[in-house]
C-alpha positions in Angstrom: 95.0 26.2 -196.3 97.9 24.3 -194.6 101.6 24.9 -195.8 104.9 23.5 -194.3 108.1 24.4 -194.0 111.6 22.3 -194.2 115.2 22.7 -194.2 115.5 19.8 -196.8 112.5 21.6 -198.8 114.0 25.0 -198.7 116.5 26.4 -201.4 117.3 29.2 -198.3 117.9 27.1 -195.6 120.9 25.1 -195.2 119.7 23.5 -191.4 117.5 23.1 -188.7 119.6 25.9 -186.8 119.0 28.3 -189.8 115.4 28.1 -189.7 115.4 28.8 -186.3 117.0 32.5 -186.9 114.6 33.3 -188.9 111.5 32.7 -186.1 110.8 29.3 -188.4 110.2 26.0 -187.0 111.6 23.0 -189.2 109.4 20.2 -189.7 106.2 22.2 -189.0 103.2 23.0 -190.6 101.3 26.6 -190.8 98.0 28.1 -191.6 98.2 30.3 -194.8 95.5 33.0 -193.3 95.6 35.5 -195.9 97.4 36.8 -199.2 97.2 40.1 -200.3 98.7 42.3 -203.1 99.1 45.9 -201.5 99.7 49.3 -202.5 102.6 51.0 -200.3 102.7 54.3 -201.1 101.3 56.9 -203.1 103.4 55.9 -206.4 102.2 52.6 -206.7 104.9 50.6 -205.6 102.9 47.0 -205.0 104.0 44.0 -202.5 102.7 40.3 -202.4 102.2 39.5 -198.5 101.2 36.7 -196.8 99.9 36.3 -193.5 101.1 32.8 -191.7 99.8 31.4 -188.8 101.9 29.0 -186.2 99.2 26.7 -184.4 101.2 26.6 -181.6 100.6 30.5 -180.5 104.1 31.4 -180.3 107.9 31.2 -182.1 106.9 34.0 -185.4 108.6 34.8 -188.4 111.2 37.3 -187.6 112.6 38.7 -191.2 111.0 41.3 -193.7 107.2 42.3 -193.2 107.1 40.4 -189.2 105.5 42.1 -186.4 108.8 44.0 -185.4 109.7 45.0 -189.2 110.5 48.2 -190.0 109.0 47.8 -193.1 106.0 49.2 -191.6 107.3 52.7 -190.4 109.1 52.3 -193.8 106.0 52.1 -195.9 103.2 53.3 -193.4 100.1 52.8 -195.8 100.7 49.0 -196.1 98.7 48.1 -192.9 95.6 50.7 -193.5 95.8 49.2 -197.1 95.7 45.5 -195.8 93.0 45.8 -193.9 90.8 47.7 -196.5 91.7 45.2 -199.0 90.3 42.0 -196.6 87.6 44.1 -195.3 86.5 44.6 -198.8 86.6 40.7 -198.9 84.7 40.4 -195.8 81.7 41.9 -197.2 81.7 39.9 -200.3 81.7 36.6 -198.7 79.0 38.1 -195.5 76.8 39.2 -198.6 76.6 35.7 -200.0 76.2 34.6 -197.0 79.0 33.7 -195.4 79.4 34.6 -191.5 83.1 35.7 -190.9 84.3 38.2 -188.2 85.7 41.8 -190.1 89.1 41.5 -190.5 91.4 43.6 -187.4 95.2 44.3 -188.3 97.4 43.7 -185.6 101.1 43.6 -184.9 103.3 42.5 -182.0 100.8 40.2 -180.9 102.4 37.5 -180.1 99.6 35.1 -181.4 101.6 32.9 -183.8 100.6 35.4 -186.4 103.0 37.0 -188.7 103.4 38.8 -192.5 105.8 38.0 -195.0 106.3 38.5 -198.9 105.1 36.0 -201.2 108.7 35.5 -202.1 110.0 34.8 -198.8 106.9 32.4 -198.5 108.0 30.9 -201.8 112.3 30.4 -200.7 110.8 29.0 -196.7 107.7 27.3 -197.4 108.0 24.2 -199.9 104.2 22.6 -199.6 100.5 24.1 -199.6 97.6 22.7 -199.6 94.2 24.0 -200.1 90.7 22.0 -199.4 87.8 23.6 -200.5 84.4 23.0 -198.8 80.9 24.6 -200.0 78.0 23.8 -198.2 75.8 24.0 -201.3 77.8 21.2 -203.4 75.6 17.8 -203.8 79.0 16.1 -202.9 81.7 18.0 -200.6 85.8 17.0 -201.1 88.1 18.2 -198.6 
């Protein structure tokens, strides 16, 4: 899945500048890696996240949910939780199949890779686009 983010898109932004402080890069497009809905504590409390990708390796997301959030000391379940939930997804797809490397959970790796809530996603990112390939169709559209 690609997605792309825009001042002139975004309801939140105002400029190129403002995008900046927030880690964004105007005029770019992402990889949407991975949504998840996860439990953050023992309560119940829930959160959308999203998992973004920057091609380019580098300049990440800095707000809510990024590498250097401190909503992960504030809710210290979400990351063991993530990474049961996609693990769980992991062996549904390897067991049809499918050859995918297990899901590993990292932070502060400076890869490009970054977390966010879906609403954030929803106020910075104004396009997404999904193709859909499946080896066993009689015609594939991408």
């Amino acid at each position: 899945m690609t997605t792309a983010v825009s001042s002139q898109g975004s309801v939140a932004i105002d400029s190129s500048t403002d995008m900046t402080k927030v880690g964004l890069v105007d005029a770019h497009a992402y990889s949407l890696i991975a949504a998840v809905e996860v439990s953050l504590n023992m309560i119940g409390t829930k959160e959308k996240l999203v998992m973004v990708r920057n091609p380019w390796g580098f300049t990440e997301w800095n707000g809510d949910w990024s590498d250097s959030s401190q909503k992960w000391k504030q809710y210290p379940d979400a990351s063991q939780n993530i990474e049961k939930a996609l693990n769980k997804r992991h062996e549904d797809l390897v067991s049809k199949g499918h050859k995918l490397k297990k899901f590993e959970f990292k932070l502060d790796a400076s890869d490009g890779c970054f977390w966010m809530s879906w609403k954030d996603y929803q106020r910075f990112f104004y396009i997404t686009s999904v193709c859909s390939y499946e080896s066993d169709w009689h015609t594939n559209w991408v």
